[in-house]
N, C-alpha and C positions, 0 to 999 in steps of 0.2 A: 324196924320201925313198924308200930303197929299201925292199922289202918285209920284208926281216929286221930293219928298223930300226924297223918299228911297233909298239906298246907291245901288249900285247895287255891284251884289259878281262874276261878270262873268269878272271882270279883270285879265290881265294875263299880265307873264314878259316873255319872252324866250333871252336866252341870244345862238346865235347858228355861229356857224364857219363854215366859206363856202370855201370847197378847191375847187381846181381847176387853167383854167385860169380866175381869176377871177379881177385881180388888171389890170390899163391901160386902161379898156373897159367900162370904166361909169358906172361900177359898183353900189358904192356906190351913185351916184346922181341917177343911175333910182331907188335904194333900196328906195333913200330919194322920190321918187315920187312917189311909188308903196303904201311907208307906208302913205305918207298925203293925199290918192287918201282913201285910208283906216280907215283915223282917227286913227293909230297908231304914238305911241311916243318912242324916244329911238333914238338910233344913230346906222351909221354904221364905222366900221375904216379898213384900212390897218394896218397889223398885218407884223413881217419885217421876218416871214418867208413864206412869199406871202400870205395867206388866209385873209379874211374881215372878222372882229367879227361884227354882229351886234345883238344890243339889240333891241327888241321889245315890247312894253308894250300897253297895251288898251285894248279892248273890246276880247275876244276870240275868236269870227270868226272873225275877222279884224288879229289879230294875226297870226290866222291860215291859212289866206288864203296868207300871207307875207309871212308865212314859206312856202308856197308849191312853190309860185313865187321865192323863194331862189331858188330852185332846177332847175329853168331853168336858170333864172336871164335874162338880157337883151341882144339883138342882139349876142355880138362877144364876149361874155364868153363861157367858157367851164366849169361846173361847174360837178364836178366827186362827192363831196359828201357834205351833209348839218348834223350836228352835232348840235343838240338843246337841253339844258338842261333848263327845268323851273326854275326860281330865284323867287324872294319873289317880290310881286309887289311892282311897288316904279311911284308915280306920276310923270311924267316928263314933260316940258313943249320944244312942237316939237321935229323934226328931225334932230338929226345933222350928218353933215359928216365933221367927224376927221383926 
């Protein structure tokens, strides 16, 4: 096996809920630009009791460092708290916003 042929095991899924003022302020489009700037796949969505679910999947520090970006988010959000549970990794193809 050559060495570009090994599977790597440092994929991650974080499926995490962002309250706050979070919905109205591009939210979800800077999440989508933060995650492709990252090599992270997964979506983000407005949720209808205001918070953005997004799911993140990819390499572990690309993951991780999405999750810490959650917690500020972009310019005119207000984001008061980030809630992340790990899921079972699952291949996705890009970023969407829902």
């Amino acid at each position: 096996m050559r060495a570009d042929d090994r599977v790597t095991t440092d994929q991650v899924c974080l499926r995490c809920l962002v309250s706050g003022r979070v919905q109205g302020v591009a939210f979800r489009a800077s999440t989508r630009a933060q995650a492709r700037r990252l090599g992270v796949t997964g979506y983000a969505r407005n949720l209808p009791d205001g918070r953005v679910e997004v799911l993140a999947c990819g390499g572990a520090e690309g993951v991780a460092e999405l999750r810490r970006w959650l917690a500020i988010g972009p310019t005119h959000a207000e984001v008061t708290d980030v809630i992340c549970e790990s899921i079972t990794y699952r291949a996705m193809a890009g970023f969407d916003t829902r």
